[in-house]
C-alpha positions in Angstrom: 47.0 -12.8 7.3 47.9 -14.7 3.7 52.0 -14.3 4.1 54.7 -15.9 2.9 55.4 -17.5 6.4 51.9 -18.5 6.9 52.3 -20.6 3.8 55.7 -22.5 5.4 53.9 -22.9 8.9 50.3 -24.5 7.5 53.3 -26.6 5.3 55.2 -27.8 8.0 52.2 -28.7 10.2 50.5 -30.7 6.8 53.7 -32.5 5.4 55.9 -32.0 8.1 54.3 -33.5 10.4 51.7 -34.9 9.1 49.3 -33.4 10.6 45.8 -34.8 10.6 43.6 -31.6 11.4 41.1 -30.9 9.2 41.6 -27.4 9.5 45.0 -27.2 8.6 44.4 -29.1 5.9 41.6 -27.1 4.5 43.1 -23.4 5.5 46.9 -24.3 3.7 44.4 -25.4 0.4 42.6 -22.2 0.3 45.9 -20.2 1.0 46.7 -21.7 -2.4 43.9 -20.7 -4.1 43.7 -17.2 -3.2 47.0 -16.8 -3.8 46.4 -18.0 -7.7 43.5 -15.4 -7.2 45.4 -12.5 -6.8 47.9 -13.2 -8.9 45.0 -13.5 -11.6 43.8 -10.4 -10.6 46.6 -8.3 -11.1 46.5 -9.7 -14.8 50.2 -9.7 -14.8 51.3 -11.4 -17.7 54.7 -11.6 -17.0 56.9 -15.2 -16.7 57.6 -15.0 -13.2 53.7 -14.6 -12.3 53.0 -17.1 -14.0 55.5 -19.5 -13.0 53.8 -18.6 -9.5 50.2 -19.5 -10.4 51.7 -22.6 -12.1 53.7 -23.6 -8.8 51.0 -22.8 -6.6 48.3 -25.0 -8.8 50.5 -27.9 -9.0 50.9 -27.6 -5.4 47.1 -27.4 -4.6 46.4 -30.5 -7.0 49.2 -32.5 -5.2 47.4 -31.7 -1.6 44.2 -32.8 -2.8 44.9 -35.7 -4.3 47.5 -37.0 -1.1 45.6 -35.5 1.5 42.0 -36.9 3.0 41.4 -34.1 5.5 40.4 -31.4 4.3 36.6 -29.6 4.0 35.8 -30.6 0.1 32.8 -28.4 0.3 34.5 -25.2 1.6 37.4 -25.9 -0.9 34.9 -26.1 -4.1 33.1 -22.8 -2.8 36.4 -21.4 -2.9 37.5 -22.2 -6.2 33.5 -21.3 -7.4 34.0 -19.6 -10.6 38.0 -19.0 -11.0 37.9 -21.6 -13.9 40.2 -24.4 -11.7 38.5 -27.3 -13.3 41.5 -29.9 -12.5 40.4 -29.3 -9.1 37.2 -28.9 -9.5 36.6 -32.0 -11.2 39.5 -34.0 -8.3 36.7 -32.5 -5.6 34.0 -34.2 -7.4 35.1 -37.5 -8.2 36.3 -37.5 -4.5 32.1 -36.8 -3.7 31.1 -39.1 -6.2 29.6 -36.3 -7.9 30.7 -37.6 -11.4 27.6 -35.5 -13.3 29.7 -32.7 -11.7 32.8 -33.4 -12.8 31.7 -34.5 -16.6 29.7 -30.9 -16.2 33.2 -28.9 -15.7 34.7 -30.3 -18.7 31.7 -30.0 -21.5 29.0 -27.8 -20.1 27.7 -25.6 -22.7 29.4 -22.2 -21.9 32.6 -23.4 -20.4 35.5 -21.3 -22.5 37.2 -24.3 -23.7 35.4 -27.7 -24.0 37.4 -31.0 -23.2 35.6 -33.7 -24.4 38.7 -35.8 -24.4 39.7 -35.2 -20.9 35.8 -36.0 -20.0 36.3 -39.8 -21.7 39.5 -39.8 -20.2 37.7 -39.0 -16.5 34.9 -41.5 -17.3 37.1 -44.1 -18.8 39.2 -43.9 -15.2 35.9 -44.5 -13.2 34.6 -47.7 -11.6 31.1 -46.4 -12.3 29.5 -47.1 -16.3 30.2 -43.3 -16.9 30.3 -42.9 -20.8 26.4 -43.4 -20.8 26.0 -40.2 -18.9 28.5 -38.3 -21.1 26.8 -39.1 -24.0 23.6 -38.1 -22.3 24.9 -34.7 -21.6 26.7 -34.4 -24.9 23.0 -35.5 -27.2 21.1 -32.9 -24.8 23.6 -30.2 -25.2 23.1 -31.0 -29.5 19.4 -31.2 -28.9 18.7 -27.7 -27.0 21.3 -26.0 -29.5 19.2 -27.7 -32.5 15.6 -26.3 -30.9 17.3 -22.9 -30.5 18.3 -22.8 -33.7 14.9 -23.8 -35.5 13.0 -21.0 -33.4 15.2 -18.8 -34.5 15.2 -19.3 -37.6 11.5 -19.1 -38.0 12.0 -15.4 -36.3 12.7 -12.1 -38.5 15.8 -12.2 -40.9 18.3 -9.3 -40.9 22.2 -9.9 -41.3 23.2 -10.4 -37.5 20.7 -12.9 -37.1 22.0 -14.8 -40.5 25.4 -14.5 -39.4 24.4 -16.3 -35.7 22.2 -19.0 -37.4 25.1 -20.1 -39.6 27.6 -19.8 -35.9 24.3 -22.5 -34.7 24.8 -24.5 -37.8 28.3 -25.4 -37.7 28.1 -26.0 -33.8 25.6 -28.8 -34.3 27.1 -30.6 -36.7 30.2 -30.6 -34.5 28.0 -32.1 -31.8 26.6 -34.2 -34.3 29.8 -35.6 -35.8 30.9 -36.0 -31.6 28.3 -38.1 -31.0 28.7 -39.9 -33.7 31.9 -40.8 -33.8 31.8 -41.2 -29.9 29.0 -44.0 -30.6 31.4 -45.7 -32.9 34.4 -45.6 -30.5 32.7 -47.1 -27.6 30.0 -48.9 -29.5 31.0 -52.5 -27.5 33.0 -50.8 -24.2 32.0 -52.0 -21.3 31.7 -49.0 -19.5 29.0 -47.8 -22.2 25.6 -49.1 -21.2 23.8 -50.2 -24.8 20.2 -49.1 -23.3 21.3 -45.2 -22.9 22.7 -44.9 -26.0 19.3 -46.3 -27.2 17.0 -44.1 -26.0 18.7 -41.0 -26.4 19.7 -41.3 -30.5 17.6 -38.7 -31.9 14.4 -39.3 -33.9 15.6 -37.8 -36.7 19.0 -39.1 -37.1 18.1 -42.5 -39.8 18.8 -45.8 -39.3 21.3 -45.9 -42.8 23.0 -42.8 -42.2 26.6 -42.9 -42.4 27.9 -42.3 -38.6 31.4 -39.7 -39.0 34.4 -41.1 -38.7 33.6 -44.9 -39.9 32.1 -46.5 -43.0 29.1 -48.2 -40.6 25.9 -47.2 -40.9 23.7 -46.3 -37.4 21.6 -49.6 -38.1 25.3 -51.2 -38.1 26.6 -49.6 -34.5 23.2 -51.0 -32.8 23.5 -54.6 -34.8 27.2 -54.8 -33.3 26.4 -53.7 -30.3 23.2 -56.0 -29.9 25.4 -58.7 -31.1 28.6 -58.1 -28.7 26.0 -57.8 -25.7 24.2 -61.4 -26.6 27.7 -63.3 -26.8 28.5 -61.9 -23.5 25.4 -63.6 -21.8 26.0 -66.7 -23.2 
């Protein structure tokens, strides 16, 4: 039963003594979670709930991070869903799953996008990350940009203007991401040149202006050609 003094005994055993039992471990971090859970599920708004799903989050990050025995697999199916990406994305990295993690912070769908936090989390990372962040970012642009061009050669009636100028303004925000995300990391070495390469779409031109800098995208690939040729001498 999920009571207050089940909470203080699975404590004690984990920091108290320092328990190494994997199932101690694993049982006090889903005690946190559905705790969070039901407190969500009341959808009680007031302060002191709150404060409660704040307390018991910060205390659920803090285990994960300190502790290494715990069931990483039975944890994420836990948290499946309930919109814990901090976790989510501390499980992954801990799996090596870094597609995973990038996927909890910008996958199309997610309520609010983090594209910061997602650099941030690649940026942290042994691994030449930013590559695969720009991949998912450019295919996210691309499938929005082929939904959008077969719907607009459908039938025309007010709600389907209304969502084809909704399409419009998202792809240009992915657009001007991508671009300016180019021109940030253009000679990082945690960008790998070739990726970026191969995924710049067709019909972006070699003289457009990339957003958020006066260079041109025939200028991003000169500097980065050039950056990548003075490091191999």
């Amino acid at each position: 039963t999920d009571t207050p003094l089940r909470e203080k005994y699975l404590e004690h055993l984990v920091r108290g003594q320092d328990s190494t039992d994997e199932k101690y471990h694993t049982q006090l971090a889903t005690y946190y979670i559905k705790k969070m859970k039901e407190l969500k599920d009341q959808q009680n708004t007031s302060l002191k709930a709150e404060n409660m799903i704040r307390e018991y989050d910060e205390k659920l990050i803090h285990m994960l991070r300190t502790s290494q025995y715990y069931d990483i697999k039975t944890i994420l199916r836990e948290i499946k869903g309930l919109q814990m990406f901090d976790a989510e994305i501390l499980l992954y990295s801990k799996q090596k799953e870094h597609g995973k993690a990038i996927d909890s912070l910008v996958e199309v769908g997610r309520k609010n996008l983090d594209f910061k936090k997602a650099e941030e989390y690649c940026l942290s990372q042994e691994e030449k990350l930013l590559g695969l962040l720009f991949e998912k970012v450019i295919t996210a642009y691309q499938d929005l940009q082929e939904k959008y061009y077969t719907k607009k050669r459908g039938p025309k009636n007010p709600g389907s203007i209304k969502e084809l100028e909704k399409m419009e303004k998202e792809m240009e925000f992915y657009k001007r991401y991508c671009q300016g995300f180019i021109h940030k990391y253009a000679t990082n070495d945690k960008m790998e040149a070739e990726t970026v390469f191969n995924l710049i779409p067709d019909s972006w031109t070699l003289n457009e202006q990339m957003f958020g800098s006066s260079e041109s995208l025939l200028s991003y690939l000169t500097k980065t050609l050039n950056d990548r040729l003075s490091k191999e001498m």
